[in-house]
Residue frames relative to the residue before (quaternion, step in Angstrom):
aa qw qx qy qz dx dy dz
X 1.0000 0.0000 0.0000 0.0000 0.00 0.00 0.00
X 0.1944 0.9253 -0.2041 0.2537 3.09 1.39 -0.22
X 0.7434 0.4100 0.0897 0.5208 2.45 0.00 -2.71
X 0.7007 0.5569 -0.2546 0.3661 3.57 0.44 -1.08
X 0.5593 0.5139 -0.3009 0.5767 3.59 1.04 -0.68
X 0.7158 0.4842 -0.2216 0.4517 3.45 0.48 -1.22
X 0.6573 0.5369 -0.2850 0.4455 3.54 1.12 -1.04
X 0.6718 0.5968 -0.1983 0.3915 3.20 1.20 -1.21
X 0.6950 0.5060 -0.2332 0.4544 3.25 1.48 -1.36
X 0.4859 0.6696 -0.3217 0.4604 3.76 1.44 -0.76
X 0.5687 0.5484 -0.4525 0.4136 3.60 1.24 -1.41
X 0.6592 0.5925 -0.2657 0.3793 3.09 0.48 -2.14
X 0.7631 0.3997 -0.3273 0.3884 3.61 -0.41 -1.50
X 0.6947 0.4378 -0.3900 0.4166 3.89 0.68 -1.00
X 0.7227 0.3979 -0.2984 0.4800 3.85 1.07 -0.91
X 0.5747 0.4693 -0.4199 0.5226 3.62 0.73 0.66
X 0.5599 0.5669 -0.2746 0.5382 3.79 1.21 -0.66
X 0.6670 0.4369 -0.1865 0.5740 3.33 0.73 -1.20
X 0.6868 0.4336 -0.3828 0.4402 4.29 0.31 -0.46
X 0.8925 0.2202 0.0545 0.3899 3.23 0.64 -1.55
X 0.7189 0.4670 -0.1859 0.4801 3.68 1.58 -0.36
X 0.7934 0.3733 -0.2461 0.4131 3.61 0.58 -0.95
X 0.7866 0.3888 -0.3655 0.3107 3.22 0.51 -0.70
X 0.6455 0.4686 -0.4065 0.4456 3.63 1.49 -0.14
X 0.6142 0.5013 -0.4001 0.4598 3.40 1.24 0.04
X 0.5373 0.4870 -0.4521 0.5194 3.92 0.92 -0.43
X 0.8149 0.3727 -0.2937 0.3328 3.71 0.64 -0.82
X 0.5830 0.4969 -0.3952 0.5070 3.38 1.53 0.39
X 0.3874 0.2884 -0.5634 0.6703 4.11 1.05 -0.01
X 0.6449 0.4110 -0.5461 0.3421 3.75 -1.21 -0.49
X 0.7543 0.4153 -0.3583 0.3608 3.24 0.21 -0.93
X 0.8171 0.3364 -0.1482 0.4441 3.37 0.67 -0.85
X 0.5895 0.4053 -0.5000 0.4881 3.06 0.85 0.88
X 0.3773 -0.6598 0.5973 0.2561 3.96 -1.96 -0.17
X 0.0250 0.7709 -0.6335 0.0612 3.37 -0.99 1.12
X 0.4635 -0.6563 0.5481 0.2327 3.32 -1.35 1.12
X 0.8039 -0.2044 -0.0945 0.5505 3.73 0.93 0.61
X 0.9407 -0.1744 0.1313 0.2596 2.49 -2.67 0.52
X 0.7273 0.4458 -0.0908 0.5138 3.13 0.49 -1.96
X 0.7927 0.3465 -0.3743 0.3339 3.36 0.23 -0.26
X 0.4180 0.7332 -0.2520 0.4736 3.24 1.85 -0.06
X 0.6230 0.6142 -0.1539 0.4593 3.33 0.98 -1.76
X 0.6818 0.5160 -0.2556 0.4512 3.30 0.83 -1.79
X 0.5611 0.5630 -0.3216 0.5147 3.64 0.36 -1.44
X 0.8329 0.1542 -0.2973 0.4406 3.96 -0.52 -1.34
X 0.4052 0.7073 -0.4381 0.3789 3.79 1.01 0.06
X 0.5362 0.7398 0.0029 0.4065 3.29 1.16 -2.03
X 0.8347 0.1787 -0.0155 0.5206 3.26 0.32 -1.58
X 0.5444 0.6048 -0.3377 0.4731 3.44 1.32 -0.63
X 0.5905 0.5407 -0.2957 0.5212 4.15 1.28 -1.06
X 0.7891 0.3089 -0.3399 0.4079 3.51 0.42 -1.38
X 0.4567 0.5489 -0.5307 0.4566 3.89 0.78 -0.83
X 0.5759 0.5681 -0.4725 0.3496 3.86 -0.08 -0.85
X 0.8711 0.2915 -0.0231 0.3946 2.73 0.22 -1.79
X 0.4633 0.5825 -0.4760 0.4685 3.27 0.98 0.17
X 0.6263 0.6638 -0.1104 0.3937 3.19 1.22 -0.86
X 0.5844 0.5295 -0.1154 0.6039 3.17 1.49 -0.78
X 0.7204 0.2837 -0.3126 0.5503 3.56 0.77 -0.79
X 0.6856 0.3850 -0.4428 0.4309 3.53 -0.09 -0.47
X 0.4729 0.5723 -0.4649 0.4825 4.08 0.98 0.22
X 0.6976 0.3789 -0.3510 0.4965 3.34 0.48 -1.71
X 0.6455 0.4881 -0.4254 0.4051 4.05 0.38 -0.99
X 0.6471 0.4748 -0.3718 0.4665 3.85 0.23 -0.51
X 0.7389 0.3274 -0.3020 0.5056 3.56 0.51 -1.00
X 0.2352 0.6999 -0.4295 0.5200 3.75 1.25 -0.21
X 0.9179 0.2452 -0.0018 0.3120 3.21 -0.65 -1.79
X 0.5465 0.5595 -0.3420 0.5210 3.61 1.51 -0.64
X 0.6456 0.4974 -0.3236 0.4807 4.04 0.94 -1.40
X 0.5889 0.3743 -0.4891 0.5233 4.12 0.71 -0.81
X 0.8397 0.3421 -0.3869 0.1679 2.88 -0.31 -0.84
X 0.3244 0.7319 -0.2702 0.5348 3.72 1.55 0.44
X 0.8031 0.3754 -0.1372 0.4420 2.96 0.86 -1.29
X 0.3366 0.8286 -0.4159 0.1648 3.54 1.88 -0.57
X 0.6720 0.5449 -0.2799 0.4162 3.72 0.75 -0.88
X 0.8587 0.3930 -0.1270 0.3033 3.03 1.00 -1.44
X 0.5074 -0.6780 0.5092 0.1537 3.30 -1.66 1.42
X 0.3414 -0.6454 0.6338 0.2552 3.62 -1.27 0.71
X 0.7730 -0.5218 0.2323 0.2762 3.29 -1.52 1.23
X 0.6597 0.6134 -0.2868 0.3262 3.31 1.58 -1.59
X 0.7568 0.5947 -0.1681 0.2128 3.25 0.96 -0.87
């Protein structure tokens, strides 16, 4: 059950990254950088626009990670 929290939280964290983080943050490096073209421009807010995602995604799966232990604090595994 774990995984599932975590899986769930990853959804969340990547579809909150993706609304409100990457695309103003790909268009601020763009901005502040110079490129002798288009395409290399594109690539760059492309670039930052993927990792912001995924940054996003891990720091979900880690929260929901850390929210499910700590759920689990009581509970005993069968073996024991």
């Amino acid at each position: 059950m774990r995984y599932v929290i975590a899986m769930v939280f990853a959804f969340i964290g990547a579809v909150l990254a993706a609304m409100f983080l990457s695309s103003p943050a790909a268009d601020w490096v763009t901005a502040h950088q110079s490129f002798e073209s288009s395409d290399d421009a594109e690539n760059l807010h492309m670039l930052v626009f993927i990792v912001a995602n995924i940054a996003g995604l891990v720091i979900g799966w880690v929260v929901g990670w850390i929210i499910a232990g700590i759920g689990r604090g009581g509970a005993t595994s069968a073996n024991e």
